[in-house]
C-alpha positions in Angstrom: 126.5 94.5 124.5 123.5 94.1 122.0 124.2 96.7 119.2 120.8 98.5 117.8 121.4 99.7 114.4 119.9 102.8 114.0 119.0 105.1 110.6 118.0 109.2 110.9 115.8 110.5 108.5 115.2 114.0 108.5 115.3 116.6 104.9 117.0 119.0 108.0 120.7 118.7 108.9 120.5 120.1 111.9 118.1 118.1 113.1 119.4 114.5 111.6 122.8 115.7 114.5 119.9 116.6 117.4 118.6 113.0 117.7 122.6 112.3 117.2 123.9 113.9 120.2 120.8 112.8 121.8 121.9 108.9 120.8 125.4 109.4 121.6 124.6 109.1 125.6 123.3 105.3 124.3 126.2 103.3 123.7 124.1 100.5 122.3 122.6 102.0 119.8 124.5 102.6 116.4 123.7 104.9 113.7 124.9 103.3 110.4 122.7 105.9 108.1 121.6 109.0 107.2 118.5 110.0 104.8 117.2 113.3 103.8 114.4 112.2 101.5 112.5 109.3 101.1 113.0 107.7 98.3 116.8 107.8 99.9 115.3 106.7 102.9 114.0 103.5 101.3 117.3 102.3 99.4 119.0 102.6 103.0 116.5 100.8 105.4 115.9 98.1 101.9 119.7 97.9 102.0 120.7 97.8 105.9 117.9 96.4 107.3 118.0 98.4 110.6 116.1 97.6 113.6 115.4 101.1 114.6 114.3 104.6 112.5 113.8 108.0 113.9 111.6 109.3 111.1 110.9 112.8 110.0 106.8 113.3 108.7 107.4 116.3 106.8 109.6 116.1 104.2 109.9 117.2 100.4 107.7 115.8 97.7 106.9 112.4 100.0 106.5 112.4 104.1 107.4 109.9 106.1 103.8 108.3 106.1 104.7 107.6 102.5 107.7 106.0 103.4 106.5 103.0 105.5 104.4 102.5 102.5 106.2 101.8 100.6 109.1 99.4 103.0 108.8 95.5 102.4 109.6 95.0 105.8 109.0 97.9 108.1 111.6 98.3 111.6 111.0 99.9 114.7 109.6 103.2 114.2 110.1 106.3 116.4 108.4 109.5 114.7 110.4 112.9 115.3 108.4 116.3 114.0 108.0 120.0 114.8 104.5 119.1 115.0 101.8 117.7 117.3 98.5 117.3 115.5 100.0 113.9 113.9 100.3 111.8 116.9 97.0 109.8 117.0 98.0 108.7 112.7 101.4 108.0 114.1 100.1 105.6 116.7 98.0 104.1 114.3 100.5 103.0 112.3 102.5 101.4 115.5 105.3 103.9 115.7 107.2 103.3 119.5 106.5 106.9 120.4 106.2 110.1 118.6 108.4 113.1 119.6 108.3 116.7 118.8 111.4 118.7 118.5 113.2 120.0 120.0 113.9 116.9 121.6 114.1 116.7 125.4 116.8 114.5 127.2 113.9 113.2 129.7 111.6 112.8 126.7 114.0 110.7 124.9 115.5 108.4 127.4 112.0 107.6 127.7 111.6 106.8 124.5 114.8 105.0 124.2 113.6 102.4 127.2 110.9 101.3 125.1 112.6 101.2 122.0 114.8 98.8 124.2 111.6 96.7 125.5 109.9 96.8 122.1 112.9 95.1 120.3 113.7 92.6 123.3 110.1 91.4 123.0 110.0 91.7 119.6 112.9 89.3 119.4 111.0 86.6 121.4 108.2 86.4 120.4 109.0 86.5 116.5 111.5 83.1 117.1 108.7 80.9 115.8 105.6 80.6 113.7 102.9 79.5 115.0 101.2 76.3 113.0 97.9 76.7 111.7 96.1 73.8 114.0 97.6 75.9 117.2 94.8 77.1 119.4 95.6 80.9 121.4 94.7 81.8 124.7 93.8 85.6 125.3 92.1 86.7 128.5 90.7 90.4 128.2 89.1 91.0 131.2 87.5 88.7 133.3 86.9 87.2 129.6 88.9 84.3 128.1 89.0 83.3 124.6 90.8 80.0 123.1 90.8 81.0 119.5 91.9 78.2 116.5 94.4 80.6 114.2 92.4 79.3 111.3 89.0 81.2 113.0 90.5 84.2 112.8 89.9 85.8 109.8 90.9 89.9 110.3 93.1 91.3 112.7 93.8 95.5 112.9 96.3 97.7 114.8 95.3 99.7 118.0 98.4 101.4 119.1 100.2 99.0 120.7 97.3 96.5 121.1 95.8 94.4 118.3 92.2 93.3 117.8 91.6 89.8 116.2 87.8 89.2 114.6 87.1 85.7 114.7 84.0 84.0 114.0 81.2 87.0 115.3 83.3 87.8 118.1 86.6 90.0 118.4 88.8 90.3 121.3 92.2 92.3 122.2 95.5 91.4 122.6 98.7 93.6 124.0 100.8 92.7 120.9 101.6 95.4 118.1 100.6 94.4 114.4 104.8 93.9 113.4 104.5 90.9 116.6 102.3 89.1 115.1 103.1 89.0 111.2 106.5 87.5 112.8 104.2 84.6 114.1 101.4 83.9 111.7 101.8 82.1 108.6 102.3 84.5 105.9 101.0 81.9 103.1 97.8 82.3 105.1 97.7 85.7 106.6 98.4 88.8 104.3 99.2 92.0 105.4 97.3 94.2 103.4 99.0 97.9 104.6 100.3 99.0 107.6 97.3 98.4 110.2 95.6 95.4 109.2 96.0 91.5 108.6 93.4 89.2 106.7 93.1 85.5 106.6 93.1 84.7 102.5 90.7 81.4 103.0 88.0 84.4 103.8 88.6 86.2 100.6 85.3 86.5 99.0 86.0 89.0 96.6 89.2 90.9 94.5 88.0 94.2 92.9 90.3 96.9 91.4 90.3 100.2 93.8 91.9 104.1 93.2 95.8 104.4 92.4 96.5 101.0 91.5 95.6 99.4 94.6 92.8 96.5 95.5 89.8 96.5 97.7 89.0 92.8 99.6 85.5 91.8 100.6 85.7 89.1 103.3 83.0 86.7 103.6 82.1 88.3 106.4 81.1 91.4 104.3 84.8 93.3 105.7 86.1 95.5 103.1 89.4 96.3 103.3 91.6 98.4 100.9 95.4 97.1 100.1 98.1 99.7 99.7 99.9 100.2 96.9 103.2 98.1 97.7 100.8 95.2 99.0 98.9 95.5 96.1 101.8 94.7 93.7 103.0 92.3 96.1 99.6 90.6 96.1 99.4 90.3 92.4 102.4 89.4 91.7 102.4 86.1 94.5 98.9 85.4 92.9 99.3 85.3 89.5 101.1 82.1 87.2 
């Protein structure tokens, strides 16, 4: 049996041994961490790369929105919070599912069978990447695209689906944003924060931005705006 490793991070005890007791009826999943805050939080997931978080969003000084800012590489993410009016942000950021306490045992086996899908999938599809002369097939709709990878030059997060821009067209694909930095080329394709991916041969400009961070222009006149960790990350690969 396929063992998920599994980290809790919530600033409340209590409710770090809820999703606990609410694990323990899934044998397959292990919890090898516990995190109260998030700079905590980081240093763990950094540390024991786990494939699943249950993840707090209110929490002291940082929330848990700050958090996957500031994660290299970011695992499966299921949101846990006393509140509702977050769910649409959480989405955006392509968290498996977003749950509000207290947890319910329906709710959560739920959530837990796509967790287990996710990961499965996940797992598949990241075993290769994909070479930059590769061609893609996407049908969406009664519409079918075969897109050269090198024609793509932005892709953004919608939930669980992804929209690639290529040439003046765009079209969308049932693949979360994680899925496919697995299988592009990341000496070509740069994630610049949590819900979108740019091809750098369509970088047409590099200008300083609030906090630290960049802003990219695209030739196609695109501006996006790196986070903080990217940014570093970006100046750092490109600089001698």
């Amino acid at each position: 049996m396929k063992l998920y490793k599994t980290i809790i991070i919530d600033d409340e005890r209590l409710a770090r041994e809820e999703v606990k007791r609410a694990l323990s009826n899934f044998k397959e999943f292990e919890v090898i961490g516990e995190a109260s805050y998030v700079d905590e939080a980081v240093r763990l997931i950094e540390a024991l790369k786990p494939d699943l978080i249950f993840l707090d969003i209110h929490m002291p000084e940082k929330s848990g929105f700050d958090l996957l800012e500031e994660l290299t590489k970011v695992p499966q993410v299921v949101f846990t919070t006393a509140y509702n009016q977050y769910a649409v942000k959480a989405f955006e950021l392509n968290a498996l599912d977003y749950l509000v306490k207290p947890l319910r045992e329906e709710r959560f086996a739920k959530t837990i069978e796509k967790v287990k899908q996710d990961i499965i999938e996940h797992t598949e599809v990241a075993s290769m990447v994909l070479p930059m002369n590769q061609k893609i097939f996407i049908r969406e709709g009664e519409k079918c695209h075969f897109i050269p990878l090198t024609n793509i030059h932005f892709i953004e997060s919608l939930e669980n689906y992804a929209r690639l821009h290529f040439g003046q067209e765009k079209a969308m694909i049932k693949r979360s944003l994680n899925l496919l930095a697995e299988k592009l080329d990341p000496k070509i394709f740069f994630r610049v924060n949590r819900s979108q991916i740019i091809n750098l041969h369509y970088i047409k400009e590099i200008h300083p931005y609030f906090n630290n961070k960049l802003q990219i222009i695209l030739t196609t006149g695109k501006k996006v705006e790196v986070s903080s960790r990217q940014s570093v990350k970006f100046k750092n690969w490109n600089s001698l």
